[in-house]
N, CA, C and O of each residue as an XYZ file, in Angstrom:
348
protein
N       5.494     -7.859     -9.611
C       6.667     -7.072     -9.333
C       6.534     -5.699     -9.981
O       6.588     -4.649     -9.339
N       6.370     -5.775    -11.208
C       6.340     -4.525    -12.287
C       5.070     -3.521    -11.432
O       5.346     -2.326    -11.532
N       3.698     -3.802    -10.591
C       2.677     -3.084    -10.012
C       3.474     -2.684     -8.658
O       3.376     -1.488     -8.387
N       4.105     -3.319     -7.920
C       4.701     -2.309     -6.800
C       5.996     -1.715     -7.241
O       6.571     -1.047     -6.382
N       6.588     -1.826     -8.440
C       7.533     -0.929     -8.503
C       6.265      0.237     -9.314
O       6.231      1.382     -8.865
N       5.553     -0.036    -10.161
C       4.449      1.228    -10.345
C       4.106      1.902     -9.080
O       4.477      3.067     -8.932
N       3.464      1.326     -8.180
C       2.789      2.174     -7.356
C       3.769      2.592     -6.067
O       3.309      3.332     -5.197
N       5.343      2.013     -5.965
C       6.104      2.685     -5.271
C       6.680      4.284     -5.881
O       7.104      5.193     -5.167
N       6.587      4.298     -6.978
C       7.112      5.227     -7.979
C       5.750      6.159     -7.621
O       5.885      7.170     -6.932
N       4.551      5.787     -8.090
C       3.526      6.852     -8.161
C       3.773      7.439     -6.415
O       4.187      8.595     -6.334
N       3.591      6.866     -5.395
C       3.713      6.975     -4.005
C       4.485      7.878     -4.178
O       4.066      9.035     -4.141
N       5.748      7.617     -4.399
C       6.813      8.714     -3.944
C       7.177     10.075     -4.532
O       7.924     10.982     -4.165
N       6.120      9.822     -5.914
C       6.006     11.168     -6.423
C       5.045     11.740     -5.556
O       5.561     12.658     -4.920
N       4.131     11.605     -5.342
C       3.074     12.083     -4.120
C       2.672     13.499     -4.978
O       3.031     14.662     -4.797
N       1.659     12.814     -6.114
C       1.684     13.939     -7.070
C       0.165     15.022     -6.154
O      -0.038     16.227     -6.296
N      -0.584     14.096     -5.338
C      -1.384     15.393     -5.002
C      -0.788     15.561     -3.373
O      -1.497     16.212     -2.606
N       0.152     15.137     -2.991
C       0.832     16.002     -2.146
C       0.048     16.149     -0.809
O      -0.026     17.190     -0.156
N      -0.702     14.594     -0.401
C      -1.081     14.081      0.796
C       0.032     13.205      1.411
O      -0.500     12.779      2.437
N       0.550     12.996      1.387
C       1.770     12.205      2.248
C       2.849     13.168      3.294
O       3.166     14.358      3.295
N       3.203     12.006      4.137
C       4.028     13.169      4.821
C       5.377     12.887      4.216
O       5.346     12.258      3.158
N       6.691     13.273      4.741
C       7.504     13.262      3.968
C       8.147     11.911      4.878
O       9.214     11.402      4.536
N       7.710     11.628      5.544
C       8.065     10.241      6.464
C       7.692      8.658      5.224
O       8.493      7.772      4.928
N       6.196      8.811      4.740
C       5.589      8.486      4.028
C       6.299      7.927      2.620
O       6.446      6.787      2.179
N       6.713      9.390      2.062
C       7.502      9.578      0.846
C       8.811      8.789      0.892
O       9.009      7.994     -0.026
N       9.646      8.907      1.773
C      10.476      8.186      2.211
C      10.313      6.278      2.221
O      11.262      5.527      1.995
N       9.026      5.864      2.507
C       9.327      4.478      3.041
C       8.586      4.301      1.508
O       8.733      3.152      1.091
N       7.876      5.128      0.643
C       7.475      5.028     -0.800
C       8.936      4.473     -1.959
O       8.995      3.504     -2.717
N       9.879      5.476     -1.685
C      11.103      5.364     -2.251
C      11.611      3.804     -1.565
O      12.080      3.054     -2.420
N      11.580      3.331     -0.380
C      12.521      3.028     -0.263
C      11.632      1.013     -0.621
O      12.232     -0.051     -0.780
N      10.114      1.285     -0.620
C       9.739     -0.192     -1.689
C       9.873      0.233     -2.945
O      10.030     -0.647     -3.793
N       9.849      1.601     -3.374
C      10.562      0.920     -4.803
C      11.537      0.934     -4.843
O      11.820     -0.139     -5.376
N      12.744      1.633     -4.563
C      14.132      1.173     -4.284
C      14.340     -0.537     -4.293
O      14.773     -1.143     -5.273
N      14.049     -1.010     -3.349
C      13.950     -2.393     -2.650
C      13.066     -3.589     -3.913
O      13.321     -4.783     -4.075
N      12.221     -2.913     -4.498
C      11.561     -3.629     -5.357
C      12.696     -3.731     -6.899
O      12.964     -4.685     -7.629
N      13.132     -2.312     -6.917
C      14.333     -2.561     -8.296
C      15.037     -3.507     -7.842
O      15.057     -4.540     -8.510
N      15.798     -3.451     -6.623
C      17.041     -4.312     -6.218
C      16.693     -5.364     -6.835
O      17.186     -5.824     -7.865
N      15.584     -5.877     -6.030
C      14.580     -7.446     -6.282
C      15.003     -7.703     -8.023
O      15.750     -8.578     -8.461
N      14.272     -6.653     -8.799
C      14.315     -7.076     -9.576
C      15.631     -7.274    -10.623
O      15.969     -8.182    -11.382
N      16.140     -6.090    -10.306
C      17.925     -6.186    -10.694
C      18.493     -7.921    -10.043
O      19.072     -8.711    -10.789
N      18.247     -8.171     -8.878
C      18.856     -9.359     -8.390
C      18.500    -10.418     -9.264
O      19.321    -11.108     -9.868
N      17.143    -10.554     -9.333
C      16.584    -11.837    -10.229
C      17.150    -11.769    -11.629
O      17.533    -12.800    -12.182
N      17.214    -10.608    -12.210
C      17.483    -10.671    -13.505
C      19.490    -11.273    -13.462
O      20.041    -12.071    -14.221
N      20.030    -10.571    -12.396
C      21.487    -11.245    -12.739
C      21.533    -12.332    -12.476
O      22.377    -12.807    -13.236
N      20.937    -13.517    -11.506
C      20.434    -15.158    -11.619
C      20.147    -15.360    -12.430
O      20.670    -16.420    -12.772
N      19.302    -14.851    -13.408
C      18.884    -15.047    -14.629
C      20.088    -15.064    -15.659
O      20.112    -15.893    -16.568
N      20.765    -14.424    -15.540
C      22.275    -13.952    -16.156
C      23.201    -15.100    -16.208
O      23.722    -15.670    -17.166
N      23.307    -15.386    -14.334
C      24.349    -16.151    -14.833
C      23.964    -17.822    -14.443
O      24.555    -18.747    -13.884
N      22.894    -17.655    -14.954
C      22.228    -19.629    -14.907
C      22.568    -19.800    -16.675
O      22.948    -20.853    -17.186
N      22.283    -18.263    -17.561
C      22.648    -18.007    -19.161
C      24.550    -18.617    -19.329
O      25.068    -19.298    -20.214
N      25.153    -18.001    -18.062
C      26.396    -18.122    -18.137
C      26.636    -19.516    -17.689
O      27.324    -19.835    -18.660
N      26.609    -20.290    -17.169
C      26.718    -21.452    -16.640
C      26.142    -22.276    -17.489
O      26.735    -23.352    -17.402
N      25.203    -22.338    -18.350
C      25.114    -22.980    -19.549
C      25.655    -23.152    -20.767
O      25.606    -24.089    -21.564
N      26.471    -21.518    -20.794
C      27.383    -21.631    -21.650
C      26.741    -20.941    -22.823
O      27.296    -21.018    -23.920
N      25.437    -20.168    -22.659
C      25.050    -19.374    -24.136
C      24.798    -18.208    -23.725
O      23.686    -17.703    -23.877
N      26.226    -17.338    -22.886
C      26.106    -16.182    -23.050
C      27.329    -15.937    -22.338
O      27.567    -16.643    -21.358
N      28.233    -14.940    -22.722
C      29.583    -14.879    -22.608
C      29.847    -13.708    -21.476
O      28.915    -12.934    -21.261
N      30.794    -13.582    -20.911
C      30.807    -12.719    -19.707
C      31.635    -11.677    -20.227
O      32.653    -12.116    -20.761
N      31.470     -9.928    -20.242
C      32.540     -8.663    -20.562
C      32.821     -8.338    -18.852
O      32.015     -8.139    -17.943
N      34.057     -8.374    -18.860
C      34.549     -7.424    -17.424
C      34.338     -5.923    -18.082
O      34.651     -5.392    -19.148
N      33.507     -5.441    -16.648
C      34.016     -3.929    -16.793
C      34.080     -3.089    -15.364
O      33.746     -3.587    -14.289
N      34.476     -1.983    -15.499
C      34.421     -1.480    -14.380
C      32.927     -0.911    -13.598
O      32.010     -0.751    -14.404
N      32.599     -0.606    -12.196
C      31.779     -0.633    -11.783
C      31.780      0.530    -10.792
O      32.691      0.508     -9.964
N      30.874      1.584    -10.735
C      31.173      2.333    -10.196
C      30.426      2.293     -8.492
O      29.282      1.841     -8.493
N      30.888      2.649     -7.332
C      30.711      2.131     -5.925
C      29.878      3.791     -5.617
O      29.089      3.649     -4.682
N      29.875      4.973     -6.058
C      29.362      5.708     -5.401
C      27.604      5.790     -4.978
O      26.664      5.594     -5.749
N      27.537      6.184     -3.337
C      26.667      6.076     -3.434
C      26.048      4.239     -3.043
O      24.889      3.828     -3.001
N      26.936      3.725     -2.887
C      26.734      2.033     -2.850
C      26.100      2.044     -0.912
O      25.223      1.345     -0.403
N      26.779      2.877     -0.416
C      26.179      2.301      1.259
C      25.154      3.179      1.445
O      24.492      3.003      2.468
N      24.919      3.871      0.892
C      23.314      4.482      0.834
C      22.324      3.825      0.644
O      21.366      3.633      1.393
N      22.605      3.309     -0.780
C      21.325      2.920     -1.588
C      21.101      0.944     -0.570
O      20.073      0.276     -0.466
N      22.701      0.591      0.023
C      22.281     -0.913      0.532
C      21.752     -0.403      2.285
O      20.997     -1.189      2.858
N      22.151      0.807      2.991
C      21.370      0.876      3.895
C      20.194      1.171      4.243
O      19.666      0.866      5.313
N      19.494      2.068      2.943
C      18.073      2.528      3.095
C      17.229      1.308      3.700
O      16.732      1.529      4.805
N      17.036      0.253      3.219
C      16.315     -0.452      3.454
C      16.153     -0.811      5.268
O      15.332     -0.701      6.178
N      17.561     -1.303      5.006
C      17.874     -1.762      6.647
C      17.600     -0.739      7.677
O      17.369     -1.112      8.827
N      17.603      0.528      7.371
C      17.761      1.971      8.188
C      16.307      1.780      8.465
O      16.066      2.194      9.599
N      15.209      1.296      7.848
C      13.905      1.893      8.346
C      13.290      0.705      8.836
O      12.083      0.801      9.060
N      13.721     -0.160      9.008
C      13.213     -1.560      9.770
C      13.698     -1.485     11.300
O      13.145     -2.309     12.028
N      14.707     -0.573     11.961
C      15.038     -0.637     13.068
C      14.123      0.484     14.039
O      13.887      0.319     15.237
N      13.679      1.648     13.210
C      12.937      2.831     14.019
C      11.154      1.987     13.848
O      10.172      2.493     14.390
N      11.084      0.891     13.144
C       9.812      0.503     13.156
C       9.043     -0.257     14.513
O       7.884     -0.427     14.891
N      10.746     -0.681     15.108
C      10.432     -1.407     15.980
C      10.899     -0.708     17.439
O      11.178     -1.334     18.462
N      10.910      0.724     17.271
C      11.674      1.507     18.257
C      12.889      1.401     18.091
O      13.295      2.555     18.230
N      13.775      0.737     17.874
C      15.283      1.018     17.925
C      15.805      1.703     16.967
O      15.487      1.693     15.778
N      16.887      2.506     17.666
C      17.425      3.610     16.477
C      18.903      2.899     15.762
O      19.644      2.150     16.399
N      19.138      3.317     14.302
C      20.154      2.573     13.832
C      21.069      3.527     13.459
O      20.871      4.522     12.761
N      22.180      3.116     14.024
C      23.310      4.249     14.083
C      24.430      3.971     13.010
O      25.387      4.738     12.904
């Protein structure tokens, strides 16, 4: 996990600046997709801690901006892969 979030990161820096910006784009959007991954596993991890009972839950607030961006990137570039455009 930790090597494609490395080499999605190096990708999308595109430090010698061979990529197109089409490229750069689907770079961001496995590592994007690779944090999620790993953000997801780690809160299962969280609350299997919570459900056992040795680790206590804080409410707090959560901020949404920016939330249908970062959950459509993914989905947005799986539809022009296959010809269809996603509106």
């Amino acid at each position: 996990m930790n090597s494609i979030l490395v080499l999605g990161q190096q990708l999308s820096d595109n430090p010698g600046g061979n990529l197109t910006p089409k490229q750069v784009e689907f770079a961001r959007t496995i590592h994007g997709a690779g944090t999620d991954l790993l953000n997801l596993i780690s809160d299962i991890l969280d609350l299997s801690k919570i459900e056992s009972g040795t680790v206590s839950v804080d409410a707090e607030e959560v901020a949404f901006a920016g939330l249908v961006e970062t959950i459509g990137r993914p989905s947005a570039t799986r539809p022009r892969t296959g010809g269809l455009v996603s509106t």
